[in-house]
DOFI-848229 format. One line per 2 residues: number of its first residue (from 1); their letters; for each residue x, y, z of C-alpha. Coordinates in Angstrom, 3 decimals. Example, Ala and Ser with C-alpha at 12.3 -4.5 7.8 and 13.67 -1.06 7.14 Angstrom:
REM residues 2
1	AS	12.300/-4.500/7.800 ~ 13.670/-1.060/7.140
REM end
This chain:
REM residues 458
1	XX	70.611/44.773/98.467 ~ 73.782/46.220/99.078
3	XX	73.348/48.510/95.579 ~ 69.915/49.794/96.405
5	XX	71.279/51.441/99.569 ~ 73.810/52.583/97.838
7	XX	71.590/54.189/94.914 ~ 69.536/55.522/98.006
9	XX	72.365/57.116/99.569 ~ 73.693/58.442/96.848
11	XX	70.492/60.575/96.483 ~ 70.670/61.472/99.521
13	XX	74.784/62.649/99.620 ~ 73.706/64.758/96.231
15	XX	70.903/66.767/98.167 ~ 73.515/67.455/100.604
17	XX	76.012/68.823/97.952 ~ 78.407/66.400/98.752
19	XX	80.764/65.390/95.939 ~ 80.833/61.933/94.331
21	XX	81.328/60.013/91.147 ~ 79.960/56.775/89.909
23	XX	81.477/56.756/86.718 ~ 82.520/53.492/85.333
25	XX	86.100/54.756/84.753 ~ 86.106/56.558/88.524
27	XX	85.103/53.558/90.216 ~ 87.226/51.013/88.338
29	XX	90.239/52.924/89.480 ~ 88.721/53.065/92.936
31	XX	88.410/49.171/93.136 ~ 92.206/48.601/92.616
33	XX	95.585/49.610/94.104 ~ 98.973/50.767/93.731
35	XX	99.592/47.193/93.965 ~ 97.255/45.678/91.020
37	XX	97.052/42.683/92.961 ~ 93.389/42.950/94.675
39	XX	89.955/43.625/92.814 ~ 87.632/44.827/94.374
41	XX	84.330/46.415/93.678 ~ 83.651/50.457/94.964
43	XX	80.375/51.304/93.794 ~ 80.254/55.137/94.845
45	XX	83.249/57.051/95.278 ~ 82.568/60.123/97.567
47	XX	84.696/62.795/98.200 ~ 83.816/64.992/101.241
49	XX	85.216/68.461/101.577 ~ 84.750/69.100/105.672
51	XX	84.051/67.519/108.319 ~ 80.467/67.296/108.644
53	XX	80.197/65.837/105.566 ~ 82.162/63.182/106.827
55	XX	80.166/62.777/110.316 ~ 76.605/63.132/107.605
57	XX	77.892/59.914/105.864 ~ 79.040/58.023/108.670
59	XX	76.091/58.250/110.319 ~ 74.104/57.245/106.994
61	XX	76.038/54.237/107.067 ~ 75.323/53.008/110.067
63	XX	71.564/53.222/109.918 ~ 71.487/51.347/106.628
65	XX	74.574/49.046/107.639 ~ 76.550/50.127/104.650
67	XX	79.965/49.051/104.193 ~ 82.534/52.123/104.070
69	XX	85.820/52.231/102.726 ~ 88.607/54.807/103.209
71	XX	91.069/55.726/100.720 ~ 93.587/58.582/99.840
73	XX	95.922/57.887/97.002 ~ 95.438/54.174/96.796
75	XX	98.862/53.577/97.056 ~ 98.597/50.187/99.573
77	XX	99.750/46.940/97.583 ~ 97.256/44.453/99.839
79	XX	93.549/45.687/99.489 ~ 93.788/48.112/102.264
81	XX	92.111/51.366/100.328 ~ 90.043/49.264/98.222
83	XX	86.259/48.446/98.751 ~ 85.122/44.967/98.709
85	XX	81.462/46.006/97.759 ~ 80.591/49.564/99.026
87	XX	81.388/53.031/99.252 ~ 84.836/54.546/98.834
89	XX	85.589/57.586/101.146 ~ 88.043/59.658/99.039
91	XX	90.032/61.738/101.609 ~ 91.849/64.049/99.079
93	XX	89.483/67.161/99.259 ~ 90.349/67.350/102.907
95	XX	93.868/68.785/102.358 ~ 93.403/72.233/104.266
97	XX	97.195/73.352/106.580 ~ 97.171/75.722/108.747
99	XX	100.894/76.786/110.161 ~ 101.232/79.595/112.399
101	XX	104.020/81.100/113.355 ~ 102.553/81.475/117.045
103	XX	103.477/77.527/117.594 ~ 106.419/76.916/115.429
105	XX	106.916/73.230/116.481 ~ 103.646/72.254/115.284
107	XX	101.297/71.642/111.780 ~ 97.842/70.708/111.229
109	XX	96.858/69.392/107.963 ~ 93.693/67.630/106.509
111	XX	93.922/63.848/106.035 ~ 93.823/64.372/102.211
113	XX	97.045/66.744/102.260 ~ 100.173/65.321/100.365
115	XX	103.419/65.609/101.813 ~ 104.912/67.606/98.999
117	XX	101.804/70.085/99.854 ~ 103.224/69.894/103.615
119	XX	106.863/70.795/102.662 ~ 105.759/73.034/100.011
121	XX	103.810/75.024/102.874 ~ 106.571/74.344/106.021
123	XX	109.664/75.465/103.083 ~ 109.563/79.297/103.648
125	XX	109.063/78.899/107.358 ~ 112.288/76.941/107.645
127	XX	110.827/73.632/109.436 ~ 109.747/70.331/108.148
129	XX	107.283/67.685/109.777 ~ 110.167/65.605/112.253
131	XX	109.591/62.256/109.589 ~ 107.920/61.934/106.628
133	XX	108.193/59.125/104.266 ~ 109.929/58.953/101.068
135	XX	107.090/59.293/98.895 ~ 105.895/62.715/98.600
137	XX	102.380/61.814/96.988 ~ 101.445/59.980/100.192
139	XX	98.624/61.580/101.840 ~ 99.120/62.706/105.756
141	XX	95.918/60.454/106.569 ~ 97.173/57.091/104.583
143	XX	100.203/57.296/106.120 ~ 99.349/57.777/109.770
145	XX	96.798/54.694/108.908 ~ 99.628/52.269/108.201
147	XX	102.481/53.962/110.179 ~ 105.282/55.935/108.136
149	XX	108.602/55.368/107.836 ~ 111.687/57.633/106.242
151	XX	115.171/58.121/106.439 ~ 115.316/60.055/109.412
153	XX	113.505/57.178/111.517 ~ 116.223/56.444/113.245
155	XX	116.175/59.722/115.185 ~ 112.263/60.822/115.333
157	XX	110.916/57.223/114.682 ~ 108.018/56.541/112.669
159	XX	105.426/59.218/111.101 ~ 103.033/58.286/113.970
161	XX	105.145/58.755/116.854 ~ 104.731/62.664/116.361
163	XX	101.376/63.189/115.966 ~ 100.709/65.241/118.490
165	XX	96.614/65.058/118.437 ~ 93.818/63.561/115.682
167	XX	90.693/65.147/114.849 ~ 88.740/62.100/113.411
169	XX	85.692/60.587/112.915 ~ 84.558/57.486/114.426
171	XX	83.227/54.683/112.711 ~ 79.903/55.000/114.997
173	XX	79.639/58.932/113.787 ~ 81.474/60.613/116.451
175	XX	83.344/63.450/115.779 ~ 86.153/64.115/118.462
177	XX	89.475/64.920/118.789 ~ 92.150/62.480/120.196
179	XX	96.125/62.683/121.881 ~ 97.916/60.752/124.280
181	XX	96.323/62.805/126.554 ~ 92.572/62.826/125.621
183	XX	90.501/59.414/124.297 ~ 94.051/58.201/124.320
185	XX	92.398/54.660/123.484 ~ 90.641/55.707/120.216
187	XX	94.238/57.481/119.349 ~ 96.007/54.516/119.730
189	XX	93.407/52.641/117.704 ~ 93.692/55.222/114.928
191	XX	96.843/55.831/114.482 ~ 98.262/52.651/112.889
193	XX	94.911/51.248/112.483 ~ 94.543/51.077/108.938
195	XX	91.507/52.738/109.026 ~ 89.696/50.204/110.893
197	XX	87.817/52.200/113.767 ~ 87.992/55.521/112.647
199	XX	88.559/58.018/109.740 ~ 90.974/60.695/110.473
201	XX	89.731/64.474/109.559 ~ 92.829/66.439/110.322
203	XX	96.254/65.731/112.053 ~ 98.621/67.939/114.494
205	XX	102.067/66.591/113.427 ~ 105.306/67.755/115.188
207	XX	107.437/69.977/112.832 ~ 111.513/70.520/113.731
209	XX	113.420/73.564/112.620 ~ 116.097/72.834/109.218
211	XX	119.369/74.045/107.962 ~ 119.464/75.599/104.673
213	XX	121.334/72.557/102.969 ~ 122.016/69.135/102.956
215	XX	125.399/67.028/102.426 ~ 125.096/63.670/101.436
217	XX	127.988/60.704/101.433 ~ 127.702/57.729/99.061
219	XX	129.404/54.926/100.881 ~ 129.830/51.391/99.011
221	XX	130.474/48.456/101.683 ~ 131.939/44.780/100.627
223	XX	130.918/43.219/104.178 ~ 127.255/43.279/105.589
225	XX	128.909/42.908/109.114 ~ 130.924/45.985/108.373
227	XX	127.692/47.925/106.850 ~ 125.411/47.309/109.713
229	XX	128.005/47.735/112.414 ~ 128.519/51.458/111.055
231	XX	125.003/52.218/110.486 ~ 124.742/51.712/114.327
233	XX	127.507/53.516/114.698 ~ 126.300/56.771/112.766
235	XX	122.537/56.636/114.461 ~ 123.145/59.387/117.248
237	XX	124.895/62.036/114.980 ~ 123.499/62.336/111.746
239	XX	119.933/63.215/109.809 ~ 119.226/61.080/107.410
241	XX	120.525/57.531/106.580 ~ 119.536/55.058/104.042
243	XX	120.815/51.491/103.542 ~ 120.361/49.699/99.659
245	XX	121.346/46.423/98.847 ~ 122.855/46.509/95.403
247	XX	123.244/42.854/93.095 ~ 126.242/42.412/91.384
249	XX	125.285/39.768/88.780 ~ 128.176/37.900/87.756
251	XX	126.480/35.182/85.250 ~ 124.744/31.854/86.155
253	XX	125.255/28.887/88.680 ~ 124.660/25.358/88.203
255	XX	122.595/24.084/90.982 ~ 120.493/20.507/91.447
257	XX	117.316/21.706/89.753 ~ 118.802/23.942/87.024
259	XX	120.526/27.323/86.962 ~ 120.302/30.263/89.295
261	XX	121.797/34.000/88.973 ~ 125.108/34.321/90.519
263	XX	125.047/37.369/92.622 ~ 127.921/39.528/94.439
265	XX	125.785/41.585/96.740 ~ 127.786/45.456/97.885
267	XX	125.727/47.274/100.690 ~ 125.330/50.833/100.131
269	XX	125.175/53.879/102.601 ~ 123.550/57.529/101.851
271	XX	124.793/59.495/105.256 ~ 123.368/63.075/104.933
273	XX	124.025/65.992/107.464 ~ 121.878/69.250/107.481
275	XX	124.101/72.444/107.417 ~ 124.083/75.614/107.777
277	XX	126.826/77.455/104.114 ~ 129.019/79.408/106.361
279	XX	129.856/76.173/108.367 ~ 129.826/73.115/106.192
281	XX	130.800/69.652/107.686 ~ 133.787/68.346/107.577
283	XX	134.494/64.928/105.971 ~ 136.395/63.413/108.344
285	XX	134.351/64.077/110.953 ~ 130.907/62.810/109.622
287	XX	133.115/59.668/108.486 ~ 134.711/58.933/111.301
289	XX	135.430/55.509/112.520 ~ 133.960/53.944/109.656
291	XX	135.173/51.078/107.406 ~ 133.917/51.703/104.174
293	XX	135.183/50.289/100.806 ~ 134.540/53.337/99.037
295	XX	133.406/56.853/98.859 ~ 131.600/57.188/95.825
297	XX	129.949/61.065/95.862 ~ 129.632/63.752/97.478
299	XX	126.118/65.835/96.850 ~ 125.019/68.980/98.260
301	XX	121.327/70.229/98.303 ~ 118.531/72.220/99.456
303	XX	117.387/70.559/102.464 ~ 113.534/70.949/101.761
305	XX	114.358/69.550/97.973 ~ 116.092/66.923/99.211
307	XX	113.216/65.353/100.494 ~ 111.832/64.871/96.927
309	XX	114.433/62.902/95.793 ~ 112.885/59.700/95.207
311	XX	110.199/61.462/92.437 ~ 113.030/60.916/89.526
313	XX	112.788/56.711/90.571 ~ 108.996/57.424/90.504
315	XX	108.868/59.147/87.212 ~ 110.722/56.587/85.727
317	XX	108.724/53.837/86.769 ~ 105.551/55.586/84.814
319	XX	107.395/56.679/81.795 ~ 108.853/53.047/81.703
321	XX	105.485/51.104/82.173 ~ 106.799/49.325/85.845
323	XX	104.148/52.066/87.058 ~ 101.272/49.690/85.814
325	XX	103.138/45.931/86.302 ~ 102.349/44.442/89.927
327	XX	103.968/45.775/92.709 ~ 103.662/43.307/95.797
329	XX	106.246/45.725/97.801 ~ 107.664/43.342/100.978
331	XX	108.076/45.513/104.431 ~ 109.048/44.142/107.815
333	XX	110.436/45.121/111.102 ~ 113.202/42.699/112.498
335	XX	115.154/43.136/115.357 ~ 118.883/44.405/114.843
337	XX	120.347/41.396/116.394 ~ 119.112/39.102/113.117
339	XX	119.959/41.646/110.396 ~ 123.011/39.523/109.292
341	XX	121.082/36.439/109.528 ~ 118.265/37.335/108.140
343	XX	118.801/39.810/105.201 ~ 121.053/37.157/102.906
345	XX	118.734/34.935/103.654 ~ 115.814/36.674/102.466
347	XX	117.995/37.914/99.591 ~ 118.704/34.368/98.324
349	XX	114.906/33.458/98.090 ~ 113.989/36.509/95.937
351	XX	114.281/35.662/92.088 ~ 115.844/38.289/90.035
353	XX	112.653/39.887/88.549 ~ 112.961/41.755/92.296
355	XX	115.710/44.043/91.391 ~ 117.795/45.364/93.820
357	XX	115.380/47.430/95.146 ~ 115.676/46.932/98.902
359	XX	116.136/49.377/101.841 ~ 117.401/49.218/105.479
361	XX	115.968/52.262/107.530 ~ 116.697/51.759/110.850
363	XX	113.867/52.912/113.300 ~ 114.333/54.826/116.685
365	XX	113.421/53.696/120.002 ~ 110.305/56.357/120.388
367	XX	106.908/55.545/121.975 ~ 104.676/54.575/119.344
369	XX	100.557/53.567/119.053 ~ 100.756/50.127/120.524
371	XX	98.927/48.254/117.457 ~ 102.207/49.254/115.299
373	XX	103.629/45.952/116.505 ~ 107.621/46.066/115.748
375	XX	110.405/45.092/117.855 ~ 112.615/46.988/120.394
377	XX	115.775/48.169/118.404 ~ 114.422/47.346/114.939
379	XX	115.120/48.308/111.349 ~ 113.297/48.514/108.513
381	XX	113.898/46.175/105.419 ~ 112.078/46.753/102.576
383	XX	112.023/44.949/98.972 ~ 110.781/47.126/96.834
385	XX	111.172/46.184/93.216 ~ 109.837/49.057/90.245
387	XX	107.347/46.451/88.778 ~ 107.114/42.804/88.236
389	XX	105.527/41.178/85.232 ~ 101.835/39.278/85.300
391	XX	103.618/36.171/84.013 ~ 105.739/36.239/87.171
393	XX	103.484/36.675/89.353 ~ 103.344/33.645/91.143
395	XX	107.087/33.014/91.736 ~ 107.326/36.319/92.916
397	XX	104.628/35.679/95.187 ~ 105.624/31.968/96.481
399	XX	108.776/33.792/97.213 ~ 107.588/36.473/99.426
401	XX	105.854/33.525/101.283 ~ 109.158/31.909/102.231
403	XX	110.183/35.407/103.010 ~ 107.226/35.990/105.494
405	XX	107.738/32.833/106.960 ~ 111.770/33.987/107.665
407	XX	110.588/37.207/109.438 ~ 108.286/35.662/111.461
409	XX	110.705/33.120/112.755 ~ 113.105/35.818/113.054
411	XX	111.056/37.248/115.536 ~ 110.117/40.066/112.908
413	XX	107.087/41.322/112.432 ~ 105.255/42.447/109.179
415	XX	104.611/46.485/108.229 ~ 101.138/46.486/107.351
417	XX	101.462/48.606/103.985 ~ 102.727/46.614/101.801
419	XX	101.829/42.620/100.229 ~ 100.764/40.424/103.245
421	XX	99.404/37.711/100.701 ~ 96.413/35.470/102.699
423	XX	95.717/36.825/105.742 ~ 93.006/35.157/108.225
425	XX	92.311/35.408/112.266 ~ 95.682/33.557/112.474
427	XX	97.232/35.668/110.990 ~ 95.744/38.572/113.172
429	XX	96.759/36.539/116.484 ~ 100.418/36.190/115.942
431	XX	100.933/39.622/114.477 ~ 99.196/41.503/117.200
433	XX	100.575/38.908/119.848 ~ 99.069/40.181/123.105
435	XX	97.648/43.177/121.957 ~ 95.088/41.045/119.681
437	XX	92.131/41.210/122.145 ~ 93.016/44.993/122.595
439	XX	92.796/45.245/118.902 ~ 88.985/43.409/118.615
441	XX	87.525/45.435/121.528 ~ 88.912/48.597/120.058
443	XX	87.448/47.877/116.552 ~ 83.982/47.037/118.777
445	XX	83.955/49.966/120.805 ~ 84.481/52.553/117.888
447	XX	82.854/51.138/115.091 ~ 80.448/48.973/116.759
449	XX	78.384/47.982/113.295 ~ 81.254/47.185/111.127
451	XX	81.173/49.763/108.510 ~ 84.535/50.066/108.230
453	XX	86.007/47.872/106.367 ~ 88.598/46.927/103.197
455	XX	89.663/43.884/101.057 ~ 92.458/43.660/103.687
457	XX	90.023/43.908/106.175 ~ 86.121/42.470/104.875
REM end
């Protein structure tokens, strides 16, 4: 039944010269992620190019109760941008900016815009969006759909905490735009929302103005104590700061059921300050008062470049295969108070097909969307290895179980881009706590037939 309509409405999307594919190829890649953990099944992939194409279709859907997918670059690990039998919305032809000059401390950009097209655009101008994440290829529209997080979040928060108003479509067909300010309800909803009551057109983010160039401090630390007790420390004065757990493997350990790796684990420290060449900053006052083992490097760079630094990790990843191997990426919230209870504890669950792979980002105290659930004072932890292999797949898996279940006791709470494995209306309940009911009327009131949905979300 479900594939007549869809036949129908694809006639009906060509006579409006809207865009779409069903080639075999084009829809296979459509009915997988970044992840290659969830199949699904998209069986038209349509690619709007304004808005009223987008307001045409969601409309269509509702009067023949077809089930509607959003997706930019598919790079979710848990089904969230994949169809489970219906049409994909491809967001990547919406990718218009517009920057003026008349209100410098502002963007707005299609949903379907990358961030490298953003920076690219913001470069000559000086400014940059306040956070964006460390993938470039992300689109504006995926990201503000799961929430966004960078090294800078410990100063501007997360991606979603400066938007400063949504043009989007809702999943009943109603074009509007949305703030704080204005149908703050179906903002909230939005923004966060994985794409659950609405599908976001365009985006006003808040841009800040740069300094030419960056300066960057590797740090090595032998004590996680030490590590996390300077990271708090450096929070207030400067830009960017990333945590990485690095494994020292130092052979095997006998244990009751067998061997295990024996692992020395350092905690590393990238502290970068924006500057301006005629003043540079000075060592020992970026450094001071911490109790580092060593200073590795010292690296200067463009500012705007430096936010591409992740795409050598990236291209390595494709030209090594790990690009195509599973990818069931862990990402949490806990509160600062368990980080040295918590992270060696997680660390001793994962098996070494993981890597070392894993991030602390620490996350500012900035109002946020209320369905991004996280903790006051919270950082970001993040296992994120470059590819595991199918024959691993289920340790790797029953690991990041035991790993859920630690976060949640914690008092953590799960970041909804990544690998949730099963979720069901339990699931839901605890992670929305008492926002749940919030969450179900808001999914009622702005897509009140359902249309919207994923393989996260059926």
């Amino acid at each position: 039944m479900v594939s007549q309509k869809i036949f129908s409405l694809a006639h009906q999307v060509s006579e409006m010269g809207i865009p779409f594919d069903r080639d075999a190829a084009v829809l296979a890649a459509a009915s997988t992620d970044f992840g290659h953990l969830i199949q699904g099944q998209s069986q038209l992939v349509v690619q709007p190019r304004q808005g009223e194409d987008v307001v045409a279709l969601m409309q269509k859907a509702n009067r023949y109760q077809l089930p509607i997918t959003l997706r930019g670059k598919g790079c979710s690990q848990n089904g969230q941008s994949i169809s489970p039998r219906g049409m994909t919305l491809d967001t990547s032809r919406l990718d218009d900016i517009r920057y003026s000059k008349a209100l410098p401390q502002q963007v707005t950009c299609g949903a379907g815009a990358t961030w490298r097209q953003l920076v690219a655009m913001l470069k000559p101008h000086q400014c940059l969006p306040c956070m964006m994440p460390l993938n470039l290829n992300l689109t504006v529209g995926g990201t503000l759909s799961a929430g966004g997080f960078g090294a800078n979040s410990h100063r501007y928060g997360p991606a979603i905490a400066n938007v400063i108003a949504l043009e989007v479509v809702t999943g009943a067909g109603e074009r509007l735009w949305c703030s704080p300010d204005k149908h703050p309800d179906l903002y909230a909803a939005v923004l966060g929302g994985q794409g659950r009551c609405a599908v976001i057109l365009s985006a006003t983010l808040a841009t800040r103005p740069i300094k030419p160039q960056i300066r960057t401090y590797f740090l090595v630390y032998e004590d996680l104590e030490t590590w996390i007790r300077d990271q708090h420390q450096l929070c207030d004065r400067i830009d960017y700061l990333e945590g990485f757990c690095s494994a020292n493997m130092q052979g095997l350990q006998k244990t009751p059921t067998g061997r295990r790796p024996l692992v020395q684990w350092l905690w590393g420290l990238h502290v970068s300050v924006e500057f301006d060449p005629a003043t540079p900053p000075q060592q020992e006052q970026v450094l001071a008062g911490l109790h580092y083992h060593k200073l590795l490097y010292i690296e200067d760079d463009d500012t705007a470049d430096y936010a591409a630094r992740y795409d050598l990790r990236f291209q390595s990843m494709q030209a090594s295969g790990a690009w195509q191997q599973l990818h069931p990426w862990f990402d949490c919230l806990l509160p600062v108070s368990t980080a040295t209870e918590i992270i060696p504890q997680i660390l001793e669950i994962l098996p070494p097909c993981f890597g070392d792979g894993h991030r602390v980002l620490w996350v500012a105290e900035r109002p946020t969307p209320r369905f991004l659930m996280k903790p006051e004072q919270a950082f970001l932890f993040a296992v994120l290895p470059t590819g595991i292999p199918l024959s691993l797949k289920t340790q790797a898996l029953t690991a990041l179980e035991q790993a859920h279940q630690l976060v949640i006791e914690a008092g953590g709470k799960r970041y909804l881009s990544g690998w949730l494995g099963e979720t069901n209306p339990d699931f839901w309940s605890q992670h929305f706590g008492p926002h749940w009911r919030a969450w179900q009327q808001a999914k009622a009131a702005f897509d009140p037939n359902h249309v919207l949905c994923s393989k996260l979300f059926p």
